[in-house]
C-alpha positions, 0 to 999 in steps of 0.5 A: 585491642589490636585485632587482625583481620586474617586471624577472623574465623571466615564466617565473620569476614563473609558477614562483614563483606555482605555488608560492604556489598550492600552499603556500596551498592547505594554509595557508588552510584552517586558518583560523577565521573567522565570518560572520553568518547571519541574526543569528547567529556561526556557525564556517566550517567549512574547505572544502578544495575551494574554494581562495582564494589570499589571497598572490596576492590581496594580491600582485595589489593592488601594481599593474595589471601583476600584477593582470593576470598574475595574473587568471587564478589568482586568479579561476579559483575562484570562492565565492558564499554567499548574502548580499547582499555575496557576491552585489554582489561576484560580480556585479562580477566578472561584469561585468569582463574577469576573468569570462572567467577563472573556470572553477569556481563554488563556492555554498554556501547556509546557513541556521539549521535552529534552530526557537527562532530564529523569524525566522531559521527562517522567513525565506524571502524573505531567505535567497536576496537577489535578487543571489545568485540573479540570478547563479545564473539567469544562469551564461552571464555565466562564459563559460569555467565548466566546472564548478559545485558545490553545496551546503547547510550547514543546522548542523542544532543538533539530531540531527532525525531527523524530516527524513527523514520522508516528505511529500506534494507539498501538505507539501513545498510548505508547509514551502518556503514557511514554513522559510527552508532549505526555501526555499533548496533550492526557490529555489536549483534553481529558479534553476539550471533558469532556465539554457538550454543552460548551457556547463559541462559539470561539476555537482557536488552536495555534502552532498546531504540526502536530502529532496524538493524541489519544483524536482525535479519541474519539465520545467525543472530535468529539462532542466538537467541534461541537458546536464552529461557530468560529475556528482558527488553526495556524500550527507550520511549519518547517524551511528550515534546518528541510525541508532539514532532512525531504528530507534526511529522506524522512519523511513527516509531516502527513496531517491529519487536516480533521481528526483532526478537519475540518470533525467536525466542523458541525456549524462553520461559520468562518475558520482561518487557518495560517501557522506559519513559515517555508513555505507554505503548501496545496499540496499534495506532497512530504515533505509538507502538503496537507490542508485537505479541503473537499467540504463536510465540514462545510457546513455553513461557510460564512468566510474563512482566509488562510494565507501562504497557496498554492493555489491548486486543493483541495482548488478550489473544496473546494471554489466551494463546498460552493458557496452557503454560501460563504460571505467573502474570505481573502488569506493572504501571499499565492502562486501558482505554477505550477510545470513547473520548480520543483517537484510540481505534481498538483499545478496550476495558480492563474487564474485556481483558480479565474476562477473556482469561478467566474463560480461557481457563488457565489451569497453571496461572499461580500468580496475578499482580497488578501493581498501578502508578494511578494513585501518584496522579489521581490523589496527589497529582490534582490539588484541587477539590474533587468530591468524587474523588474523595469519594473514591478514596474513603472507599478504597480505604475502608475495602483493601480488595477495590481496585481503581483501575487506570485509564488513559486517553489519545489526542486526536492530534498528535497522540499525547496520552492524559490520565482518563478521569472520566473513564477510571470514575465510571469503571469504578463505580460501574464495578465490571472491571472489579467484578471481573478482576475477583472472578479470575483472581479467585481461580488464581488462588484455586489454582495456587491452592492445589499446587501446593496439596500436589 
């Protein structure tokens, strides 16, 4: 029966549309395309936060109707790398009807960090065209934006564990000036601080390195992220071979998030903050990155997410410090140590940290999550027999309520992190860190109990 798609009431084709998005979303990731960088085929790495819907796409081509009814979906997510053609198309969009429909803007900058390719290396003129950052100075052309993410695929060819290395003012300045992914950073955020008073409300900064950037430091870019309620970092962490070059060296990755951002952020209200890979930061010590989280900042926060993140006496004074705001808390994947059996100098028990909240009374707290990564590396990670962990297992089968809280510890050396299983065994039987955890979880529940009756 033949039946035409036009004639279908539009409730049905939103309901068919809703499907497309949804099986594509999980299919377009998959592909293996390349762009040309500057001379040379670099592999795209599948982004599974940008999505683009090449079904609806080609379906939209058929004829003006669907174009229309399917703007919306099409153009809500948006990608700008920065090459010219990138740059021509976005622009065009900018200037249509369809620029009211995007609401997520999604840049990715890339460059080659390879010093044997020279012209590459060191094109700095080229490595941001004019229409990329054109468009990046003037975000307003997106009436509807609401959320802008950010970030920089450098492929360093090398582990180069000399970029954490720190440098002066007058050598930040040089480097931008003369390495084409220094530049990129330096004009890229100069670019976003061009933008007055910017409407969307949702930054987001992906695979952040960790390296000073002049535009950090200006009133302007200061002034910019002064007005986002929503701010999302995920830090580029560091494998355990770069930890290892790290500790020969005895460089370490500069701490300077503060600096860079939280200090700014006066009407933020939702923090994420995720450690991308290598190993968990937070404390300040040798080889690793403290988090940089004062009790003075972002004094209206209501939401916290920390994911892979120590849990240190910087991060218990920054809890306290915003009691009064306070509403939801999430710990993804983080860890305590103590520093009995490694080179930590001021990490402390999960109870220190549940203690401290729970007596500092935190009146809107509505929400506790931890959500711990230990179960893949106590109970599958080990083959071997263990007693007393089996123990441990048949326990927390039988009572949903115990937890079994994740320890790690440092190497003297080099600072490598292994899982605490001595420490993770004896909190559990211990019982304190539980004990704890229940006293606050319980005035979470009291609290949450009388927001709703309110």
């Amino acid at each position: 029966m033949h039946c035409n798609l036009i004639e279908l009431p539009v409730e049905l084709l939103l309901a068919i549309i809703k499907e497309l998005r949804r099986d594509e979303h999980i299919r377009v990731r998959t592909n293996d395309k390349k762009w040309k960088v500057y001379g040379a085929d670099i592999p795209e790495k599948p982004d599974k936060s940008v999505k683009i819907y090449h079904d609806l796409i080609h379906w939209s081509c058929t004829c003006s109707y669907f174009r229309n009814l399917l703007a919306p979906d099409i153009f809500k997510t948006v990608k700008l790398v920065n090459d010219e053609k990138s740059g021509s198309s976005l622009n065009i969009v900018a200037k249509s009807q369809h620029n009211v429909h995007v609401k997520e803007l999604y840049f990715i900058g890339s460059a080659l960090c390879n010093p044997r390719s020279k012209a590459a290396f060191s094109d700095t003129e080229g490595i941001l065209p004019y229409s990329v950052y054109g468009l990046i100075c003037e975000l307003q052309q997106f009436p509807s934006l609401e959320r802008l993410s950010l970030k920089f695929d450098f492929n360093f060819s090398i582990r180069k564990f000399s970029i954490f290395k720190e440098e002066t003012p007058e050598q930040v300045l040089k480097a931008e000036a003369s390495v084409a992914w220094r530049a990129l950073m330096s004009k890229t955020y100069s670019a976003l601080a061009q933008n007055k008073s910017p409407r969307f409300k949702h930054l987001e900064i992906r695979n952040l390195l960790s390296k000073d950037v002049s535009t950090y430091d200006h009133a302007s870019f200061h002034e910019f992220l002064s007005h986002f309620e929503q701010f999302t970092l995920s830090i580029c962490g560091k494998d355990r071979f770069m930890r290892y070059l790290l500790g020969r060296t005895g460089l370490s990755p500069p701490g300077k998030f503060d600096e860079y951002f939280f200090n700014h952020l006066a009407n933020v209200t939702t923090l994420s903050i995720k450690n991308l890979e290598g190993e968990p930061f937070g404390l300040a010590r040798k080889f690793h990155t403290p988090i940089a989280l004062k009790v003075d900042q972002m004094r209206l926060l209501t939401n916290l997410h920390l994911d892979y993140i120590f849990a240190s006496p910087e991060l218990s004074d920054f809890l306290v410090g915003h009691k009064d705001t306070l509403e939801e808390l999430t710990l993804h994947d983080c860890y305590a140590s103590t520093g009995a059996r490694s080179s930590i100098e001021h990490g402390i028990y999960w109870s220190q940290l549940f203690t401290s909240l729970f007596s500092a009374c935190p009146a809107k707290l509505r929400r506790l999550e931890l959500d711990s990564g230990v179960w893949s590396r106590v109970f599958t990670g080990f083959l071997c027999v263990d007693e007393e962990r089996d123990n441990i297992l048949t326990i927390l089968q039988q009572n949903p309520n115990r937890i079994l809280f994740p320890y790690e510890k440092s190497s003297e050396d080099y600072g490598l992190l292994t899982y605490d299983r001595d420490e993770c065994f004896a909190a559990f039987w211990h019982e304190e860190d539980q004990r704890s955890w229940d006293r606050l979880m319980g005035l979470v529940e009291t609290n949450s109990k009388e927001a709703t009756t309110k």
